[in-house]
C-alpha positions as CSV (number, residue, x, y, z in Angstrom):
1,X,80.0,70.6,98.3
2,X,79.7,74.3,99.3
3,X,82.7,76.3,98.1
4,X,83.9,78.4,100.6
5,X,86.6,81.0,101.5
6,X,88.2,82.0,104.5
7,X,90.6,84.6,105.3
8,X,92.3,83.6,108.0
9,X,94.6,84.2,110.7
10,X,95.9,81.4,112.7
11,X,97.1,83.3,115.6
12,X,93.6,84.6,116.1
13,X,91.0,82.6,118.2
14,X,88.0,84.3,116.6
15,X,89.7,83.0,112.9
16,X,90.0,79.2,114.4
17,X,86.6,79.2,115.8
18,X,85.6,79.9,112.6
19,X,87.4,77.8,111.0
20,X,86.6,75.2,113.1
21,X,82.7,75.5,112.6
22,X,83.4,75.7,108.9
23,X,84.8,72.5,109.5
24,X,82.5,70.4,111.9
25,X,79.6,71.8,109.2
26,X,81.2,69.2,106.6
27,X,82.9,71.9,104.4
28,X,86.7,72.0,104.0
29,X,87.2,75.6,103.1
30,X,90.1,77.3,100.7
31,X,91.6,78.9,103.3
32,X,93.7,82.2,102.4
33,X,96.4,82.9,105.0
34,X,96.2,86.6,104.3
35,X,98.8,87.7,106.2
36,X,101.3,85.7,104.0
37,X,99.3,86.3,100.7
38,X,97.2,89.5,100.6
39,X,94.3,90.0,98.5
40,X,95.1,92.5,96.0
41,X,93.3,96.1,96.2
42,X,90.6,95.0,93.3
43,X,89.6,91.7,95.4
44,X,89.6,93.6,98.8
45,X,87.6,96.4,97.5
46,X,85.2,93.5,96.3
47,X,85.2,92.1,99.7
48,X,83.8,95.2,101.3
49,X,81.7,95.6,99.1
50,X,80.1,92.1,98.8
51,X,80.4,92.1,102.8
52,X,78.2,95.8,102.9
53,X,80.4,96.7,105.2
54,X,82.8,99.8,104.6
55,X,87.1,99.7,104.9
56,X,86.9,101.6,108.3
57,X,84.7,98.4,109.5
58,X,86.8,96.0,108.2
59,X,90.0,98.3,109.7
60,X,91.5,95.8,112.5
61,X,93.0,98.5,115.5
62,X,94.3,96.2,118.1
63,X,97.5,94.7,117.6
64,X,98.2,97.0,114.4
65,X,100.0,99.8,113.5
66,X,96.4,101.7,113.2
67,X,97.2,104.3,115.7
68,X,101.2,104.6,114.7
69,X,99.6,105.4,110.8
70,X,96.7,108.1,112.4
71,X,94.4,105.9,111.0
72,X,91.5,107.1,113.5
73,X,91.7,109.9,111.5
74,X,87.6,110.6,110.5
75,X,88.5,112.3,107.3
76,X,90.5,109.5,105.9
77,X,89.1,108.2,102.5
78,X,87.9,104.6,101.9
79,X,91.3,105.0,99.5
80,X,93.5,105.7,102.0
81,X,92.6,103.1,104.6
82,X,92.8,100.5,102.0
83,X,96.0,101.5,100.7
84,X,97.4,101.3,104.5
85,X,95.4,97.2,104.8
86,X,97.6,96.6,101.4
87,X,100.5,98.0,103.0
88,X,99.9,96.3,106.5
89,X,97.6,93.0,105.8
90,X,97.4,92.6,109.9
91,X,95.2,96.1,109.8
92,X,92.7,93.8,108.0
93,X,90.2,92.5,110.7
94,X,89.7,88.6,110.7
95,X,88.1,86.3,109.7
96,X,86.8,87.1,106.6
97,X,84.5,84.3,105.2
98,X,83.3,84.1,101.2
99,X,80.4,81.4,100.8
100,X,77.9,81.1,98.1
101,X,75.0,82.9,101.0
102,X,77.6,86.0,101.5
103,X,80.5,87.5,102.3
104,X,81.1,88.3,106.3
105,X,83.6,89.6,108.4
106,X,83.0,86.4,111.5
107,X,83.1,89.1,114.6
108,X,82.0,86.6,116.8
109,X,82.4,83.7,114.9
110,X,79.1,82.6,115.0
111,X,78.4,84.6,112.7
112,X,79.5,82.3,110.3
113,X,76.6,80.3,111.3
114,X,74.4,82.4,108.4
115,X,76.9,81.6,105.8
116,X,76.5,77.8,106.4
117,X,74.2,75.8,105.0
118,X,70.8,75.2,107.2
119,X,71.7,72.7,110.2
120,X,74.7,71.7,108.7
121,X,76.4,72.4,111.9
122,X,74.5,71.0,115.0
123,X,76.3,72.7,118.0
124,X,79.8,73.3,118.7
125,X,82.2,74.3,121.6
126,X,84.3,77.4,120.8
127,X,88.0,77.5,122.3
128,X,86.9,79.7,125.4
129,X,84.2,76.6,126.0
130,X,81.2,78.6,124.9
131,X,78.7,76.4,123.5
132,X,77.8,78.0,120.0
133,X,73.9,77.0,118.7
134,X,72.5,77.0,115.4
135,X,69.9,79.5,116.3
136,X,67.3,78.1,114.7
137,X,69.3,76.7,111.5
C-alpha cells in the first residue's frame, strides 16, 4: 500500500479530480481538509520545500483575500506570504499531494499521475469529461 497525502479542498474540481485518480489507482489517501485543519507554519514550510516550489507558487489568488491583503506585492518575503496562508488557509492553492515519489501542488490534476505508482491508474474521465492518460506510465 502506497501512503499518500492529499490536501484537499472539496469545493474545488481540480482537488476531486485528484482525488479521484488517487482513488481509481487503488490508493485510499489520508486526506487533510486543510481548510478546516491547517498545516502548521513548520509543515507548510516543508511542503514548499519538498514540492521545489516557492510560497508565492503555492499562493492561491482567485477566490482569496490575496488582493484585499496586497499580496501581489513583489517585495513580500517568503515570511510574510506564509504568515497570510496561516492566517487565510483558502490563499493556499489546491490540491496539494504528499506520496513516497514527491510532493506536488496537482495544477492540472494530472499531475498527480507522476506521484502514482507506474500504470497503476489506466485512464480516467475528469469531471469536465476530459479523458486523462497515463502518459506513458
Amino acid at each position: 500500500m502506497t501512503d499518500i497525502v492529499i490536501y484537499h479542498n472539496p469545493d474545488c474540481g481540480t482537488s476531486r479530480n485528484t482525488l479521484a485518480m488517487i482513488r481509481g489507482a487503488g490508493i485510499e489517501p489520508h486526506v487533510v481538509e486543510y481548510l478546516k485543519t491547517p498545516p502548521s507554519r513548520e509543515l507548510l514550510v516543508q511542503l514548499i520545500a519538498r514540492a521545489g516550489i516557492t510560497a508565492r507558487a503555492l499562493l492561491r489568488e482567485k477566490g482569496t483575500p490575496f488582493a484585499q491583503l496586497g499580496l501581489g506585492d513583489e517585495s513580500l518575503a517568503d515570511d510574510a506570504l506564509i504568515d497570510a496562508m496561516l492566517e487565510h488557509p483558502i490563499l493556499i492553492n489546491r490540491p496539494l499531494v504528499v506520496a513516497p515519489l514527491g510532493v506536488k501542488l496537482c495544477r492540472p490534476s494530472e499531475m498527480v499521475l507522476d506521484l502514482l505508482p507506474a500504470g497503476a491508474l489506466p485512464a480516467f474521465v475528469k469531471e469536465d469529461g476530459e479523458v486523462v492518460g497515463t502518459k506513458g506510465r
